[in-house]
C-alpha positions as CSV (number, residue, x, y, z in Angstrom):
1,X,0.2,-6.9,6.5
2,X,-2.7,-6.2,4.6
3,X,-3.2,-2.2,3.9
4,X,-6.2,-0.5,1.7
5,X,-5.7,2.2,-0.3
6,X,-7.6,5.3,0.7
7,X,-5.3,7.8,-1.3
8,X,-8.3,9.8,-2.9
9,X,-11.6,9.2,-1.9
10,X,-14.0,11.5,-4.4
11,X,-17.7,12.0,-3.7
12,X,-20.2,11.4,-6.6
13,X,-23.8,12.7,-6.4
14,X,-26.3,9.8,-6.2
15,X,-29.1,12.1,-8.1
16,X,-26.6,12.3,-11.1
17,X,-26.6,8.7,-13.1
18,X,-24.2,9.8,-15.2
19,X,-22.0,10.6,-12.8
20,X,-22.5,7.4,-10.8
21,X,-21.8,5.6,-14.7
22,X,-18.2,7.3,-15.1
23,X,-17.2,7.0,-11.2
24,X,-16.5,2.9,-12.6
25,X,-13.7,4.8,-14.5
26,X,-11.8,7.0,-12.3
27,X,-8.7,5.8,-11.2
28,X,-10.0,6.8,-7.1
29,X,-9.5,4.7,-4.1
30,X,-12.7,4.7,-2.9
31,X,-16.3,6.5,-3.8
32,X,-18.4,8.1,-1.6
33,X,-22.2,7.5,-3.1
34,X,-24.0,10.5,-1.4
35,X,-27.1,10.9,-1.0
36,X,-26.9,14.3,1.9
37,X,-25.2,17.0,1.4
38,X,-25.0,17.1,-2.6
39,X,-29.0,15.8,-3.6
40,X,-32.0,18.2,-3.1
41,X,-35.0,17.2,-0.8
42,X,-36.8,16.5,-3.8
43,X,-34.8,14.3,-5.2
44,X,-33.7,11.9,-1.8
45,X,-35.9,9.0,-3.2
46,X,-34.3,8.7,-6.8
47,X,-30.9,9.2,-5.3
48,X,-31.1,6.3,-3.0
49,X,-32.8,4.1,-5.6
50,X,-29.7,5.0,-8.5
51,X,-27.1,4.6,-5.7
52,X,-28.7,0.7,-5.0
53,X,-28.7,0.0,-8.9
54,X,-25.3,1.1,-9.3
55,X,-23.8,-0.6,-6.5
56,X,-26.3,-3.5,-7.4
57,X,-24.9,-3.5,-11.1
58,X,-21.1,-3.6,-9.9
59,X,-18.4,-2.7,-12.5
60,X,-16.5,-0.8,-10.3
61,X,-13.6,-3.0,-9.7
62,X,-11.2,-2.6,-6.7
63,X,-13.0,0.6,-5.8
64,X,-14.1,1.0,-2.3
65,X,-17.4,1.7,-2.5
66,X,-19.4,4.0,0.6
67,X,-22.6,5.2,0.5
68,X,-23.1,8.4,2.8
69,X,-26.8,8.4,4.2
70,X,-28.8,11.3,5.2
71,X,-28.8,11.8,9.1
72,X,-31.4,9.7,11.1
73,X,-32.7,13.2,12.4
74,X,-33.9,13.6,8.9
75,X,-37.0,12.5,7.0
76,X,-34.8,10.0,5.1
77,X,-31.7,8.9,7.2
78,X,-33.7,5.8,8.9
79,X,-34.6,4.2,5.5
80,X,-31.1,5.2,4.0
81,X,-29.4,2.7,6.4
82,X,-32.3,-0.1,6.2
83,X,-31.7,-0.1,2.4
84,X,-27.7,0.6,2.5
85,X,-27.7,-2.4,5.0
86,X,-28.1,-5.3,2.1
87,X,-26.8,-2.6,-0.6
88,X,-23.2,-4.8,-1.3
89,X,-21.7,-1.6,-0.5
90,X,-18.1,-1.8,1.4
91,X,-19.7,0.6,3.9
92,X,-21.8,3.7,5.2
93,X,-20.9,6.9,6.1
94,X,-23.2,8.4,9.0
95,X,-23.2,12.4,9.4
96,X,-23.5,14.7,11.6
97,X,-22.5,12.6,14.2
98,X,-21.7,14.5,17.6
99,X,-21.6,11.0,19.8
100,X,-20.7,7.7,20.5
101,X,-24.6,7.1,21.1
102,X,-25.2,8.6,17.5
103,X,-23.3,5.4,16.3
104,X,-24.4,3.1,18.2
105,X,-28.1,4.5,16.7
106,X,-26.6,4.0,13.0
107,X,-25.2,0.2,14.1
108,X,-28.9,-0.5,15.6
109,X,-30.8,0.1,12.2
110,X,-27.9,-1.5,10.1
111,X,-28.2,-4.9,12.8
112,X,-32.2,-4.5,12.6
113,X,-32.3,-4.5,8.7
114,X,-29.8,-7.8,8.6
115,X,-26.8,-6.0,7.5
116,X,-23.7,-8.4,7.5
117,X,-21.2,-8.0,9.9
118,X,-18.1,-7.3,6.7
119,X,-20.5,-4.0,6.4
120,X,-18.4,-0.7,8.0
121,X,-19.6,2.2,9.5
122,X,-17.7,5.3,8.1
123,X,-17.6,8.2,10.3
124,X,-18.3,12.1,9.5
125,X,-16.2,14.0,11.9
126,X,-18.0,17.6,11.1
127,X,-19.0,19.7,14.7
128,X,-17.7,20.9,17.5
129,X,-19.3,18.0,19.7
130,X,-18.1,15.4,17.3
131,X,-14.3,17.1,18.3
132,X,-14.8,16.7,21.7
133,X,-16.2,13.2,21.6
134,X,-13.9,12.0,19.1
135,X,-12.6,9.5,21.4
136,X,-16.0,7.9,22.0
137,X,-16.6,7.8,18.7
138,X,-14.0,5.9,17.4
139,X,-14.2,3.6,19.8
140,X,-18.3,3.1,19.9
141,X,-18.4,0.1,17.9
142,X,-16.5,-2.6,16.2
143,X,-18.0,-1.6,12.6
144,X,-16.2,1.4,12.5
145,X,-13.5,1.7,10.5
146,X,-12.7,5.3,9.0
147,X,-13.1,8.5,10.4
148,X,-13.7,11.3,7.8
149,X,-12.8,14.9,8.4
150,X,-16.3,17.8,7.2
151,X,-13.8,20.7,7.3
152,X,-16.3,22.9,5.4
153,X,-19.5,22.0,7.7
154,X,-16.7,22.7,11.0
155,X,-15.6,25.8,9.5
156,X,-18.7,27.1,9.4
157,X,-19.7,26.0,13.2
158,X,-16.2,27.6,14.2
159,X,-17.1,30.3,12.3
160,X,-13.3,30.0,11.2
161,X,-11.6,31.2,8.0
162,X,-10.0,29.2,5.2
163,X,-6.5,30.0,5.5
164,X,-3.5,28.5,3.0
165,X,-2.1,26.7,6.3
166,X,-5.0,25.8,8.1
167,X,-4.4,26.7,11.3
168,X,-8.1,27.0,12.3
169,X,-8.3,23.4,11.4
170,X,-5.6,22.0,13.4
171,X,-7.3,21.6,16.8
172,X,-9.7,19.7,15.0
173,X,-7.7,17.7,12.6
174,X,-5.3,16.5,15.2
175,X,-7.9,15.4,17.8
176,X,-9.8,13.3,14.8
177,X,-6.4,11.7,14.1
178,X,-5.6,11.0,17.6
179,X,-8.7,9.2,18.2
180,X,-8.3,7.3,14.4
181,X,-4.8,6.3,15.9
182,X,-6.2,5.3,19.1
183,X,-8.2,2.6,17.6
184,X,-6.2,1.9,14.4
185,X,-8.7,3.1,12.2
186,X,-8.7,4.9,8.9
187,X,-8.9,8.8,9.1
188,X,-9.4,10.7,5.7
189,X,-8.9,14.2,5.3
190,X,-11.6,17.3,4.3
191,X,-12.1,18.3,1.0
192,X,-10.6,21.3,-0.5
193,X,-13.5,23.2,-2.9
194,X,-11.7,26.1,-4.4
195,X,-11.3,23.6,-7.9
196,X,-9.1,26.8,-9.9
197,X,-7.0,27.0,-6.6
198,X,-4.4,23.9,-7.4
199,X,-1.6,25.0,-5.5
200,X,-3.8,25.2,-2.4
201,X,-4.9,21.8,-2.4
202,X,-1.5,20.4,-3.2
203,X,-0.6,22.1,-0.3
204,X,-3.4,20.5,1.6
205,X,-2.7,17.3,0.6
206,X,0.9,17.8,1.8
207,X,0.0,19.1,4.9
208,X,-2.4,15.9,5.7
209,X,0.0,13.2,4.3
210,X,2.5,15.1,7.1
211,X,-0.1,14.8,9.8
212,X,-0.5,11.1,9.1
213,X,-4.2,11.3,6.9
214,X,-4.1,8.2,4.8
215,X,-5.9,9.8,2.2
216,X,-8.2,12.9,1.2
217,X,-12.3,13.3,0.1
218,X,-12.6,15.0,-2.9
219,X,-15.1,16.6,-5.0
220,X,-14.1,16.7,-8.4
221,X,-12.0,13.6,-11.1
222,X,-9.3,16.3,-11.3
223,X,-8.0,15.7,-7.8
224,X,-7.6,12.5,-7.7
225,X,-4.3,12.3,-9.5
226,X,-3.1,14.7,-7.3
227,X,-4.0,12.9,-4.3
228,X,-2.8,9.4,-5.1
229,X,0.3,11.0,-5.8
230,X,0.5,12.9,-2.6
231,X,-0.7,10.2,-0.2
232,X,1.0,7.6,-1.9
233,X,4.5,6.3,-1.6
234,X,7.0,7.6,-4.1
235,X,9.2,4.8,-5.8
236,X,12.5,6.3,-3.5
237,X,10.2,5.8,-0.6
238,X,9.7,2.2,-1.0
239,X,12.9,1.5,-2.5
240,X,14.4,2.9,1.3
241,X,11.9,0.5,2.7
242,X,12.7,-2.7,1.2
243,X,16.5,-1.5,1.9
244,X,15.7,-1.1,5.8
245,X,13.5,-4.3,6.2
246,X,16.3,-6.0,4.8
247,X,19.2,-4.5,6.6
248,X,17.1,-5.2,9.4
249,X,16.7,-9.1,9.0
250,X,20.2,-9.4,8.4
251,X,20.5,-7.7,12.2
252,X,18.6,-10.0,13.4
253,X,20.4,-13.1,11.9
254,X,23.7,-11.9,13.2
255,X,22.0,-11.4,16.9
256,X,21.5,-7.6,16.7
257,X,18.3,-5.7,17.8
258,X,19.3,-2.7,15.4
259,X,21.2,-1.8,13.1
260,X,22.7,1.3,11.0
261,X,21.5,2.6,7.5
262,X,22.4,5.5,5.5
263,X,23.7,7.0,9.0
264,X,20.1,6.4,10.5
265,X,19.7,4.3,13.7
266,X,17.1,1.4,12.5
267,X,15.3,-0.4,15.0
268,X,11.9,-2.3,15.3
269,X,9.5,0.5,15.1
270,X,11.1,2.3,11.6
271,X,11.0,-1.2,10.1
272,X,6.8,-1.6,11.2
273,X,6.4,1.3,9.4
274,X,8.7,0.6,6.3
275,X,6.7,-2.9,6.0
276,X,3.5,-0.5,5.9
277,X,5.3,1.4,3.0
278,X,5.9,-1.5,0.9
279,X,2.5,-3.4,1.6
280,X,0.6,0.2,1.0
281,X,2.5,0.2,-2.6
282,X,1.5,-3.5,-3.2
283,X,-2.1,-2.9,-2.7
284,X,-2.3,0.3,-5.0
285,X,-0.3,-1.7,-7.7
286,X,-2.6,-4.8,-7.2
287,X,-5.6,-1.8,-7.5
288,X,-4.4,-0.5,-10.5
289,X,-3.6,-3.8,-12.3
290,X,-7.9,-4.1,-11.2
């Protein structure tokens, strides 16, 4: 089973070199190389060109690398995509998107400008539309591979509050990881910008691990120890799965379809996802040995 890490996932300003220089030292999953949301108009054109160097120059080890274009309703979006599409990047993250036809747009310029087939399409799931289509998006084309929650931009369209449970949120959040399920693709949680509030976004990261998030977007270094700790599996955790894939194959040596453990009925299903465990805590020790 082969499982990729996607504890923490931080965003780094492509405007900011320096910031794009220490990113190849954070201990993060992945690193979303933006060049929307956090670069001014004015400075779209050097943002693109540091994000191609960086990526270009490498150094970032096991790091899944993403570079989040501007929209193709914007002045820069269409050449975003033709240069991310020979970029060496991992993959793209389109926003905005309220459609499956707004992928299927992305994948046209990306197949236009040559981009290989191992390039992804990451997903911004950020409005209203994009909740109700979240099923056609996921399942638009065969280069998507991650869906990523925009609470803040939803909260705003929802004209919502930010509440310490979320409860706003969970409409949304649960459709998204429905349609992520659906098509057994990665879903990432929002971010959490209130940087002095820590035991809010612990409690955030709780809440998504719970839901079934593999990881969460983040906007500063500080939380990323946070989340790998939060999305990823404690030593106890693991142990219990190595214990049940075990008792398991002895179960099935003997003839049996399931078997007992620790009181706990153990059949095919709890050992899928115990195998997921332990091959999830193989990859981030593999990472960190990176």
């Amino acid at each position: 089973m082969t499982v990729r890490p996607r504890r923490s996932v931080l965003y780094m300003p492509g405007a900011n070199a320096r910031a794009l220089d220490k990113a190849r030292t954070l201990p993060a999953d992945g690193l979303i190389l933006d060049l929307e949301d956090s670069v001014s108009p004015d400075a779209k054109e050097l943002a693109r060109a540091q994000v191609l160097e960086a990526v270009r120059r490498g150094g970032y080890g096991r790091r899944e690398l993403i570079i989040r274009v501007n929209g193709l309703d914007t002045p820069w979006g269409h050449a975003d995509l033709v240069a991310a599409a020979s970029s060496g990047a991992d993959a793209v993250l389109i926003p905005k998107i309220d459609s499956g036809e707004g992928v299927r747009q992305a994948e046209r310029v990306l197949a236009n400008a040559g981009a290989p087939d191992g390039l992804k399409l990451w997903v911004m799931m950020e409005t209203p539309h994009a909740m109700l289509n979240a099923k056609d998006i996921a399942g638009a084309s065969q280069r998507v591979a991650c869906l990523v929650m925009g609470t803040s931009d939803l909260t705003k369209d929802l004209n919502a509050l930010n509440t310490q449970m979320r409860l706003p949120m969970l409409t949304s959040l649960g459709l998204t990881l429905l349609a992520a399920k659906a098509y057994r693709l990665a879903v990432l949680d929002g971010v959490h910008v209130d940087l002095e509030d820590e035991a809010g976004f612990a409690g955030s990261c709780r809440q998504g691990r719970e839901l079934g998030f593999d990881g969460k977007t983040l906007i500063h270094p500080r939380q990323i120890g946070p989340a790998n700790s939060a999305f990823g599996p404690t030593e106890q955790e693991v142990a219990q799965a190595r214990t049940l894939i075990a008792a398991h194959a002895d179960a099935l040596a003997q003839g049996k379809g399931i078997t007992v453990v620790g009181g706990k009925l153990v059949e095919t299903l709890h050992v899928e996802q115990a195998r997921r465990t332990v091959a999830l805590a193989e990859a981030i020790a593999v990472a960190g040995e990176g």
